[in-house]
KOLDREN-351353 format. One line per 4 residues: their letters; for each residue x negated, y, z of N, C-alpha, C. Coordinates in steps of 0.02 Angstrom, whole numbers, padded with zeros to 5 digits. Layout:
! KOLDREN-351353
A) X,Y,Z,X,Y,Z,X,Y,Z  ...;
! end
This chain:
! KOLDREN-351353
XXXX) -00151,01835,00155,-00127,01852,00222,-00056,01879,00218  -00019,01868,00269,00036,01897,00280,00062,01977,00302  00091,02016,00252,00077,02089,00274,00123,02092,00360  00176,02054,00369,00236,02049,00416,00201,02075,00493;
XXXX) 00104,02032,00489,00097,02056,00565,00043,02075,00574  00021,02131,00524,-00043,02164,00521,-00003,02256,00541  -00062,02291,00566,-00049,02359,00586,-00059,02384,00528  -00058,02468,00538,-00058,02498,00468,-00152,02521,00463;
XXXX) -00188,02515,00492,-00257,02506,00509,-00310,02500,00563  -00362,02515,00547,-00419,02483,00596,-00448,02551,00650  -00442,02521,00686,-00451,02609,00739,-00521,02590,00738  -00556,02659,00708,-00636,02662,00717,-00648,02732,00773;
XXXX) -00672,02716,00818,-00710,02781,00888,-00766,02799,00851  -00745,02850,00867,-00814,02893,00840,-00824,02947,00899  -00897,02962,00916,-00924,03015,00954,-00955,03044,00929  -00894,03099,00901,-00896,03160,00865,-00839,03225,00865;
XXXX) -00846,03260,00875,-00812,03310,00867,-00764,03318,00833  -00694,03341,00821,-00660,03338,00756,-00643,03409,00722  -00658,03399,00664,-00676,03462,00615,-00624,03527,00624  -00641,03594,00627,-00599,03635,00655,-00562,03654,00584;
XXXX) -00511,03640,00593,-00441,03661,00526,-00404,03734,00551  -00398,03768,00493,-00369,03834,00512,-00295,03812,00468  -00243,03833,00496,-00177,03811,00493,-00139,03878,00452  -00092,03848,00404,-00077,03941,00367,-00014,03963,00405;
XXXX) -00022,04036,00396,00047,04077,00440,00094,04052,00438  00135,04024,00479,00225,04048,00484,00249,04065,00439  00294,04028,00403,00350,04071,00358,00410,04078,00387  00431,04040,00442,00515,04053,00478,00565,04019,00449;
XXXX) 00532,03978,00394,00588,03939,00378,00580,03857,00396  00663,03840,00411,00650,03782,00459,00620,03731,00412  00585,03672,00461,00567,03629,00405,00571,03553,00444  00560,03479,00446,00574,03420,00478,00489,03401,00453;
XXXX) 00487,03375,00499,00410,03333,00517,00416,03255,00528  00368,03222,00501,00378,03143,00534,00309,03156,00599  00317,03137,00640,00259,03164,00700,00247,03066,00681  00193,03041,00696,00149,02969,00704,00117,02957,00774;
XXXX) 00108,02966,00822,00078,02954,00877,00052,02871,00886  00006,02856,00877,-00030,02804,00893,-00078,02815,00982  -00038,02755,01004,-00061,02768,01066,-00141,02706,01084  -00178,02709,01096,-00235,02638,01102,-00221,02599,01164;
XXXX) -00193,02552,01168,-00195,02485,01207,-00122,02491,01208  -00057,02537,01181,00009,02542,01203,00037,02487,01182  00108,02498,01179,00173,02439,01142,00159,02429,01078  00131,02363,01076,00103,02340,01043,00162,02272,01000;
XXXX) 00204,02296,00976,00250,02257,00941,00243,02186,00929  00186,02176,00907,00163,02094,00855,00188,02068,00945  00167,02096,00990,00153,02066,01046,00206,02068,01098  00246,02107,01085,00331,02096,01107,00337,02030,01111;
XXXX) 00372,02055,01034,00413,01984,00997,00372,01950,00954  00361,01878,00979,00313,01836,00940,00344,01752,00899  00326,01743,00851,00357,01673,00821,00325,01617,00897  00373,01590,00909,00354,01541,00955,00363,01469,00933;
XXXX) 00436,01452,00905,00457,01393,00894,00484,01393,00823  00431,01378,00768,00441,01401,00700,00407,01345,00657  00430,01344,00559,00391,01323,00522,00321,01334,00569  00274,01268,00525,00195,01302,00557,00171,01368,00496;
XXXX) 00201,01364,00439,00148,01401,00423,00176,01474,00443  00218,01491,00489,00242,01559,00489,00207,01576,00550  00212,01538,00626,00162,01507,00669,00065,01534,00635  00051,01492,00627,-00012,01471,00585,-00030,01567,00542;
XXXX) 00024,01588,00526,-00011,01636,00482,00007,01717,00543  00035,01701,00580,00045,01744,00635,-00026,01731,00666  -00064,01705,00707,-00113,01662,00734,-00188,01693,00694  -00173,01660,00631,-00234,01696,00576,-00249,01760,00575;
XXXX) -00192,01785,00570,-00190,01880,00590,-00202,01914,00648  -00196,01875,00702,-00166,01917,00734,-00217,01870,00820  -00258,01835,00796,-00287,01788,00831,-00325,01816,00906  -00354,01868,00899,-00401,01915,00968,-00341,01956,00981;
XXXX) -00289,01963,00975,-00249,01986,01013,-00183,01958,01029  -00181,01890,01007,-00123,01854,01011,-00110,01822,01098  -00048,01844,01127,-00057,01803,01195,-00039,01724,01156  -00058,01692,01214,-00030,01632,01208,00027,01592,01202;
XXXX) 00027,01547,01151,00099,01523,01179,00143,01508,01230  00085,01498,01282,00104,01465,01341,00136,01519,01378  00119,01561,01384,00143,01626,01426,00202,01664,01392  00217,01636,01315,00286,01696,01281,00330,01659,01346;
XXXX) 00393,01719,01337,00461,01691,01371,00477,01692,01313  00515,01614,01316,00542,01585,01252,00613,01615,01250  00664,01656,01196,00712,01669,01199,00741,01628,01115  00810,01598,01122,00826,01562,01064,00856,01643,01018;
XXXX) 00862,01593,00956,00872,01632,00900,00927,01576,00849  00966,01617,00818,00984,01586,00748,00996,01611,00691  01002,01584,00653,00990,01626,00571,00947,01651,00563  00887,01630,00596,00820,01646,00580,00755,01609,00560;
XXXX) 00701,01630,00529,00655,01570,00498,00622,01529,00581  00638,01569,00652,00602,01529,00703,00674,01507,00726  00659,01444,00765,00717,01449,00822,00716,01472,00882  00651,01475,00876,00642,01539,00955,00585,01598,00943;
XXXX) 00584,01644,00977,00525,01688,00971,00518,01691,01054  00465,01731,01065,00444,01723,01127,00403,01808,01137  00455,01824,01188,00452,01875,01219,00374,01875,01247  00348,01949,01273,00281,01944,01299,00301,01945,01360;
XXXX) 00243,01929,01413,00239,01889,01482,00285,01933,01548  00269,02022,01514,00311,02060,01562,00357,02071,01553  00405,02050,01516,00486,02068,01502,00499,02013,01505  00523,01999,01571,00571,01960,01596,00616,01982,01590;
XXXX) 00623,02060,01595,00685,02096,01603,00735,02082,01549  00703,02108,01480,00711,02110,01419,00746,02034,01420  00725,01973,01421,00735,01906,01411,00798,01895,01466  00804,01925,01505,00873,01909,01539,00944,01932,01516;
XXXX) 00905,02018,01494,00981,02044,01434,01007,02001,01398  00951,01967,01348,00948,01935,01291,00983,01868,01319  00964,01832,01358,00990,01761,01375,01061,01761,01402  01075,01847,01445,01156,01848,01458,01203,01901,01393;
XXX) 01167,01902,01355,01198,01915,01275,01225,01991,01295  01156,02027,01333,01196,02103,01339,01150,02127,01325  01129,02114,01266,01071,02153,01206,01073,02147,01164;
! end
């Protein structure tokens, strides 16, 4: 499989409680965090920007992966590309907006 259009894992629900963690004191000195927020059903990237008009097997292995949540071809807005392995990718169905920047080259 192709790692390019897989998530970083499998969301399992559970109805359960989540375990109570006791957190240690404050020291006052500054420190940087990476925060992760995973949102369920949000912006969903693979599904932005999708291979539309490509080799098949780049097509084909997008599809394999990515198949119960892939929109359709029929519905990407096709936006061109160059110097790239597609000649087009295809925007998802509600960014028109997005695809008009892109088509008047003010993105």
């Amino acid at each position: 499989t192709s790692a390019e259009f897989h998530s970083t894992n499998f969301l399992v629900s559970k109805d359960e409680p989540r375990e109570v963690i006791a957190f240690p004191p404050p020291t006052g000195k500054p420190y940087k965090a990476v925060v992760y927020v995973m949102f369920n059903g949000g912006c969903d990237s693979y599904n932005m920007l999708m291979p539309h008009t490509c080799p098949d097997e780049t097509f084909n292995s997008f599809m394999d992966i990515r198949a119960q949540v892939a929109i359709p071809k029929r519905s990407h807005l096709p936006i061109d590309a160059s110097d790239q392995v597609c000649s087009k990718f295809g925007l998802h169905p509600n960014l028109p907006a997005i695809q008009s920047l892109y088509n008047d080259k003010d993105l």
